[in-house]
N, CA and C of each residue as an Amber inpcrd file, in Angstrom:
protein
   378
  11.4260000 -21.3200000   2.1370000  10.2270000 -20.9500000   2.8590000
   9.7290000 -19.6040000   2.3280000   8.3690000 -19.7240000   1.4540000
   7.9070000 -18.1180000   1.7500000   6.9750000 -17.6290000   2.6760000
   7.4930000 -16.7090000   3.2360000   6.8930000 -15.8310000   4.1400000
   6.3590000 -14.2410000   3.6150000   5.2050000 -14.0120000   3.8270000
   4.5750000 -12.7700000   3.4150000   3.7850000 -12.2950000   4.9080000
   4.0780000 -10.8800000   4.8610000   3.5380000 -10.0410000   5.8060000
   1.8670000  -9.7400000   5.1710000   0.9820000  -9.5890000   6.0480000
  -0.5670000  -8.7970000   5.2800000  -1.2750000  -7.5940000   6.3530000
  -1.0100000  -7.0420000   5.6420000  -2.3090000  -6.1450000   6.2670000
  -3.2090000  -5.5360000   5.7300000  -4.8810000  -5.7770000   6.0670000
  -5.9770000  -6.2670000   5.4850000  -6.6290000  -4.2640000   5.5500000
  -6.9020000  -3.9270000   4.7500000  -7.8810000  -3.1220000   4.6030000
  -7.5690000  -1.8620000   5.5810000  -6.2430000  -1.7650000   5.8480000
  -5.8930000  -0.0650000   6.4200000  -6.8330000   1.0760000   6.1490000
  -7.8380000   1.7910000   7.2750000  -8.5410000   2.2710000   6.6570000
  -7.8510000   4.0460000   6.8450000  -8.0370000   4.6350000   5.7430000
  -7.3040000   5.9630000   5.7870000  -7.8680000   6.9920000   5.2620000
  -8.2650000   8.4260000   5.7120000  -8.6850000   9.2370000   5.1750000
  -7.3050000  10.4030000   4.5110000  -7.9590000  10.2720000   2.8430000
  -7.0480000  10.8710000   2.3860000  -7.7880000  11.9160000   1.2310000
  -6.7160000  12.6060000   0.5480000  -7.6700000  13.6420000  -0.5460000
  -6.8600000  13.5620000  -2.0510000  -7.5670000  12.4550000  -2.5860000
  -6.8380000  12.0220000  -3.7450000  -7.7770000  11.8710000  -4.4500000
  -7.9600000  12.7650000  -6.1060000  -9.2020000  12.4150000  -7.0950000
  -8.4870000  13.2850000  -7.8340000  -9.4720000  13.5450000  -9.4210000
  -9.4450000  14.3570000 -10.3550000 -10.5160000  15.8480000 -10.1070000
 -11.4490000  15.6840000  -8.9270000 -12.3610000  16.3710000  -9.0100000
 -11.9770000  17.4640000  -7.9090000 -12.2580000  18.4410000  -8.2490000
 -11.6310000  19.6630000  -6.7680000 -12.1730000  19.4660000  -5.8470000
 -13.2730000  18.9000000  -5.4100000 -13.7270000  19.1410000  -4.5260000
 -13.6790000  17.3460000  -3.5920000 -13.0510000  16.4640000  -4.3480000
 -11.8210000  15.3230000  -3.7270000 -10.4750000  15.9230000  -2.8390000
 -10.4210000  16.8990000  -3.5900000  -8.8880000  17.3460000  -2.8370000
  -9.4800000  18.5140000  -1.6380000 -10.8290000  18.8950000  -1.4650000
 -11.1200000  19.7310000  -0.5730000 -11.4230000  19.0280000   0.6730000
 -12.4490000  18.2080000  -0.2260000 -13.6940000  17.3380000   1.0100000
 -12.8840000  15.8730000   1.6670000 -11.9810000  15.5880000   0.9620000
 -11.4240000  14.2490000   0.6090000 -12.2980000  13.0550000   1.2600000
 -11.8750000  11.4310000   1.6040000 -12.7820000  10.4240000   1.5660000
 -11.9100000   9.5860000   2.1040000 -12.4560000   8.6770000   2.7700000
 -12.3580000   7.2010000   3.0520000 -11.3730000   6.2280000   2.3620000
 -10.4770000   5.5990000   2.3560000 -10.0210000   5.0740000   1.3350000
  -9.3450000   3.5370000   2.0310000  -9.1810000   2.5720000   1.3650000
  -9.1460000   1.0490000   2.2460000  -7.5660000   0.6770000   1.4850000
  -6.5980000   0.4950000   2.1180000  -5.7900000   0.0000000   1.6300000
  -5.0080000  -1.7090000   2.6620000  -4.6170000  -2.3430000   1.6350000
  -4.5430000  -3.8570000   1.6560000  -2.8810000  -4.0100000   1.3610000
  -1.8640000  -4.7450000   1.5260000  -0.8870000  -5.2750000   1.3320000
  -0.2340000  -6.6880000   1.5810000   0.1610000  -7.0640000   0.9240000
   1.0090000  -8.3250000   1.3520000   2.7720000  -8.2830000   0.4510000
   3.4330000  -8.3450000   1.8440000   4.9910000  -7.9610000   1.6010000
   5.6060000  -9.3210000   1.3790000   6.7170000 -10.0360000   0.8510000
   7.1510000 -11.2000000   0.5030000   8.7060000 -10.7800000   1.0830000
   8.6180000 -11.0900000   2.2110000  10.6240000 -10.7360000   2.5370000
  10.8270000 -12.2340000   3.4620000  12.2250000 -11.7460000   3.6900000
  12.6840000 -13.0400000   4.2610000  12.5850000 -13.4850000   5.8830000
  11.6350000 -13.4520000   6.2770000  11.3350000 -13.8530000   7.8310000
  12.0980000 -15.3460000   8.5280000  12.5910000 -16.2720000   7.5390000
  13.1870000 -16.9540000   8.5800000  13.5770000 -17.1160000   9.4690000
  14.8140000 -16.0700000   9.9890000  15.4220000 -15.5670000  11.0850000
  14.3470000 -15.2830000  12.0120000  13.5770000 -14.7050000  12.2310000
  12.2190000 -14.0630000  12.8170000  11.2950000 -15.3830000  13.6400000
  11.5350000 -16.4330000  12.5510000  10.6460000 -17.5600000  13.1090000
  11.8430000 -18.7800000  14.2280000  12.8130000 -17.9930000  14.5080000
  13.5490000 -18.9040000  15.1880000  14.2660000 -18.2280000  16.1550000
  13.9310000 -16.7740000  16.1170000  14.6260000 -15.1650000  17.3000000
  13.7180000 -14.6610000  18.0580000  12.5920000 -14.4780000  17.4300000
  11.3350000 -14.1480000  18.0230000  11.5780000 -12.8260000  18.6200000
  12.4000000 -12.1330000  17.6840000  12.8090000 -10.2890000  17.7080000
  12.4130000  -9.5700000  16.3200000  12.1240000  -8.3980000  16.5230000
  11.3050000  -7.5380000  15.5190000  12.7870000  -7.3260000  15.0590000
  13.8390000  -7.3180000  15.2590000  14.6700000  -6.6600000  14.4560000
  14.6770000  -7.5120000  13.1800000  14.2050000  -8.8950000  12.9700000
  14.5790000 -10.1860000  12.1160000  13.4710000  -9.9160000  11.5320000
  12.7450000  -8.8530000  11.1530000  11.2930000  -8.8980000  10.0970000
  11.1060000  -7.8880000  10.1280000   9.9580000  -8.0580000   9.2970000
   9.2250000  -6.4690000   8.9280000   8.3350000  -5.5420000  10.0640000
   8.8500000  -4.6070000  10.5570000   7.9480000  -4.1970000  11.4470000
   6.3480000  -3.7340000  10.7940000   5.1130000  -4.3300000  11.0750000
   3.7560000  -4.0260000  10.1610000   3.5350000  -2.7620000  10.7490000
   3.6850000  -2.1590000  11.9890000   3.9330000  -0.9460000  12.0750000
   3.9550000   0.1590000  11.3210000   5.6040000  -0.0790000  11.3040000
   6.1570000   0.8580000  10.4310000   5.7480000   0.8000000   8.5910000
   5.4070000  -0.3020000   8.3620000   4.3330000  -0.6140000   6.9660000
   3.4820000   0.8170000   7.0500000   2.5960000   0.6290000   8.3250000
   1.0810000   1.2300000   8.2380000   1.3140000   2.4750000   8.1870000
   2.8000000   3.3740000   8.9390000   3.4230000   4.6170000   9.0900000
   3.7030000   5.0070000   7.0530000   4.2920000   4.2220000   6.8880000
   4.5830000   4.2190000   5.4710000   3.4640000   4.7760000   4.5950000
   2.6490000   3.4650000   4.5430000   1.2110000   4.1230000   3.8010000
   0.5050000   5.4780000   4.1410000   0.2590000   5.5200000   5.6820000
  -0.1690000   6.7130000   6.4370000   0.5110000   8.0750000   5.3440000
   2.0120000   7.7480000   5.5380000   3.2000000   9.5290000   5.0760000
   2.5340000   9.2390000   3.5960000   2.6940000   8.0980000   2.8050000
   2.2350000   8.2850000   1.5380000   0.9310000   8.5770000   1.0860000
   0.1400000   8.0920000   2.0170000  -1.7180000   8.6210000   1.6600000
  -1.4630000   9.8970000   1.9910000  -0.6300000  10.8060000   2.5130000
  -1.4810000  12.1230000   2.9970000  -0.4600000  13.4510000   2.0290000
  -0.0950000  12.6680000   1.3680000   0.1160000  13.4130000   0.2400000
  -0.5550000  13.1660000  -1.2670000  -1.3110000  14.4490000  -1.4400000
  -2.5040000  14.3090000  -2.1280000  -2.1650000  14.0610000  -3.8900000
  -3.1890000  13.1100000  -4.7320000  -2.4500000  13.0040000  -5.6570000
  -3.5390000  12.7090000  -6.6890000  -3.9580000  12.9690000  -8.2180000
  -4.8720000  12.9530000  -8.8960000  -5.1410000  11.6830000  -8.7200000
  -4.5570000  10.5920000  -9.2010000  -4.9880000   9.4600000  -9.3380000
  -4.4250000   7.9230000  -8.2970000  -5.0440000   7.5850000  -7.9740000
  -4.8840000   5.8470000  -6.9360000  -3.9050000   5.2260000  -7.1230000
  -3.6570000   5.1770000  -8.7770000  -2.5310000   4.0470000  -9.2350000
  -1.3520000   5.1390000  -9.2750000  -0.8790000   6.5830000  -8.9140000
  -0.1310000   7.1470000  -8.5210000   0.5250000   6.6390000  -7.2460000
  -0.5470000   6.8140000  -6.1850000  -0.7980000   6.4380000  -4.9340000
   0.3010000   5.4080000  -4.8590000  -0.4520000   3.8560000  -5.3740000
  -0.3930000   3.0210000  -5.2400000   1.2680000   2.3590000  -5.7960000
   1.7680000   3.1030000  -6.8630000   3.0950000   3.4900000  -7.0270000
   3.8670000   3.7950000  -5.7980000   3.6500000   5.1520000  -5.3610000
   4.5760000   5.7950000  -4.0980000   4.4600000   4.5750000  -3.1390000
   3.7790000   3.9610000  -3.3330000   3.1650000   2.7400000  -1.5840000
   4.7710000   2.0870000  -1.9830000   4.5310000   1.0920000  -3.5340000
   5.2790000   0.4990000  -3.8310000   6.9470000   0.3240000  -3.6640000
   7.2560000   1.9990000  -4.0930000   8.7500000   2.0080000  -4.0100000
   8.7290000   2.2750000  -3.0860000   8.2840000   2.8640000  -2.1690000
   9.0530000   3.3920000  -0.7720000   8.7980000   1.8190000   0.1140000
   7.6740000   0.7740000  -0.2000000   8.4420000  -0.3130000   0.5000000
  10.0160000  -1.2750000  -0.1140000  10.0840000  -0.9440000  -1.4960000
  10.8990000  -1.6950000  -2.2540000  12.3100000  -0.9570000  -1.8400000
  12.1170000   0.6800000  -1.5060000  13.0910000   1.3770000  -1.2440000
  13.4790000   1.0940000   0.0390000  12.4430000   0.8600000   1.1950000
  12.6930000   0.9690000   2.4960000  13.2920000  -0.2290000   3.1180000
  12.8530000  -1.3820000   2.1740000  13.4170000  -2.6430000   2.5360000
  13.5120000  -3.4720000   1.4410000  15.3190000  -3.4830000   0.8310000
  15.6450000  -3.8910000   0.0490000  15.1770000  -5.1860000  -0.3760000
  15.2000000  -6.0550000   0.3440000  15.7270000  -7.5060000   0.6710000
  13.6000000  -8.0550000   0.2940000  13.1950000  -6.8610000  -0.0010000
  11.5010000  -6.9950000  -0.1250000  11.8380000  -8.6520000  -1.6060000
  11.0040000  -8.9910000  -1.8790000  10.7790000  -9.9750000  -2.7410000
   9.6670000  -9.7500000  -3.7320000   7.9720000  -9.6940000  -3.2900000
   7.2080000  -9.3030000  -4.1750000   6.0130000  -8.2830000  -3.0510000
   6.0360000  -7.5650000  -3.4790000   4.9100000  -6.5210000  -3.1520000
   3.4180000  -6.4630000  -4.2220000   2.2640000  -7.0160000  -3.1340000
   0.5980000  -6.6020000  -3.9720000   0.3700000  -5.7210000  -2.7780000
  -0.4620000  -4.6790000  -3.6410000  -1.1310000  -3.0660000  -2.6170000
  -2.4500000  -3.4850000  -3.3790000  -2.9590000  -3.2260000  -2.4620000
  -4.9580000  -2.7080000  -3.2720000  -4.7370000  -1.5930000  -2.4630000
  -5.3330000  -0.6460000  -3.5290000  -6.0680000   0.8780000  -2.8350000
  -7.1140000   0.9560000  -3.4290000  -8.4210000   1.1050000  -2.5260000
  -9.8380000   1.5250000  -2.7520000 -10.1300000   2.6820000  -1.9650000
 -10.6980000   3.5280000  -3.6240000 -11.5460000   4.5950000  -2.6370000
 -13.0470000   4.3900000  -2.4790000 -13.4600000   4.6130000  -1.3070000
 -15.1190000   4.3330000  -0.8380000 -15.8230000   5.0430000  -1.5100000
 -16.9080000   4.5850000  -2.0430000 -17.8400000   5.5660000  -2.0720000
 -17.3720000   6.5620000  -3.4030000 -16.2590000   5.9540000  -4.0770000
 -16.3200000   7.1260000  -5.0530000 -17.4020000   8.1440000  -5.8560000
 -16.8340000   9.0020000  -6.1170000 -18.2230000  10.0830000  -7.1070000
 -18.0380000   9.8990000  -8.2470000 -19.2240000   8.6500000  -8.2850000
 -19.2950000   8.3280000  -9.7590000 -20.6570000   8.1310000 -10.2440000
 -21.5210000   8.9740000  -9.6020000 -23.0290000   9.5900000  -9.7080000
 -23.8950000   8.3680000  -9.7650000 -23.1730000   6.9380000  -9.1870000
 -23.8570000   5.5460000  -8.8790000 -23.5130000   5.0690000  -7.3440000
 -24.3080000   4.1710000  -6.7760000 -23.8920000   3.6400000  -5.3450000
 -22.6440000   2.3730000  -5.7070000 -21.9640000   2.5870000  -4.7920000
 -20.9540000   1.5320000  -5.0360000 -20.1900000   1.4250000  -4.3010000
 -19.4650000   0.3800000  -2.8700000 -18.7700000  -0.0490000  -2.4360000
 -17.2980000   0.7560000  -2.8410000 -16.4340000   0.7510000  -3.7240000
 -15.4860000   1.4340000  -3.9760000 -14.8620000   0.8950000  -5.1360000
 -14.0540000   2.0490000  -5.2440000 -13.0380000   1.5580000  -6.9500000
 -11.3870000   1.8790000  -6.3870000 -10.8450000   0.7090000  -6.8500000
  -9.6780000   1.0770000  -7.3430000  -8.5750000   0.4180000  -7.9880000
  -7.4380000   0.1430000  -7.3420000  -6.3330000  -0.3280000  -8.1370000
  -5.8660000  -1.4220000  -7.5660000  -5.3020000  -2.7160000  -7.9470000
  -4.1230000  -3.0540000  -7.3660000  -3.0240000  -3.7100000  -8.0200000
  -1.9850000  -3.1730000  -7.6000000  -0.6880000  -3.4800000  -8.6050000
   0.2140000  -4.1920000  -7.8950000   1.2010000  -4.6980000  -8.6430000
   2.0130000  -6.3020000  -8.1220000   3.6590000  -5.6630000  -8.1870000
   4.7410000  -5.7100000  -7.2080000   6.1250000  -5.7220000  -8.3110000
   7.0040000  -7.1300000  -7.6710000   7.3350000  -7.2930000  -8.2450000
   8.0970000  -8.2840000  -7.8480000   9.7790000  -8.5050000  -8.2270000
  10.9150000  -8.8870000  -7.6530000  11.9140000  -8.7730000  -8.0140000
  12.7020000  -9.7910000  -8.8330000  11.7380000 -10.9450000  -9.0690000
  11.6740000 -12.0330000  -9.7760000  11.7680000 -11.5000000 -11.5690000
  10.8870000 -10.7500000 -11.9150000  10.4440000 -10.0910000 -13.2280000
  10.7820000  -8.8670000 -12.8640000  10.9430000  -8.0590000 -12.0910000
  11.2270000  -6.7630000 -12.3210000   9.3580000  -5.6300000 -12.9050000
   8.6240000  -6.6990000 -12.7580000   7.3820000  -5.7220000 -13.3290000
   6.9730000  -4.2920000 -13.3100000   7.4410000  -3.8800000 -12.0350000
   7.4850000  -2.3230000 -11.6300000   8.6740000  -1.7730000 -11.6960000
   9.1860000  -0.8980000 -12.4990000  10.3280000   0.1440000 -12.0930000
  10.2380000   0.8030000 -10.8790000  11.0940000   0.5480000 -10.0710000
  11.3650000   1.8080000  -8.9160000  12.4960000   2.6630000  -8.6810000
């Protein structure tokens, strides 16, 4: 059975860019996940101890957005291992991080990253 956790578009104000005045003014930023762990137990206990608390996910991202960092796919790294770190038994981790509105002297919905690891391939070092 696979089971994946999601949570859609966390919205978070954080101060992450190349430009100084990103790390002053900082911005809006949308972050997305879907976790791949083993919920079986969960679908037959119907106790948080048998899964992923999405909670404590959103606490996660929260401690990692608010430490400020030049670039997204930095970001989007720290998201990575500290879920791969926090819960071994993880399987495959996708993050999108978008920042809104970036300053990129055009109108635009947002830019950013999203990266995959999985323990199948090993794609991400953590």
């Amino acid at each position: 059975m696979k089971t994946t956790l999601i949570i859609e578009n966390l919205q978070v104000y954080a101060f992450h860019g190349v430009l100084p005045q990103e790390h002053t003014v900082g911005g809006e930023y949308l972050v997305s996940l879907r976790v791949d762990y083993p919920f079986e137990e969960a679908t037959l206990s119907d106790r948080l101890d048998d899964t992923l608390d999405y909670g404590r996910l959103v606490s996660l991202v929260q401690e990692e957005m608010a430490v400020p960092s030049r670039l997204v796919e930095h970001v989007a790294g720290r998201v990575v291992r500290r879920i791969v770190g926090d819960y071994p038994q993880t399987q495959h981790v996708w993050v999108r991080l978008v920042k809104c509105n970036p300053p990129m002297g055009v109108a635009c919905q947002g830019a950013g990253v999203e990266l995959e690891w999985s323990v199948k391939n090993a794609q991400y070092h953590c």
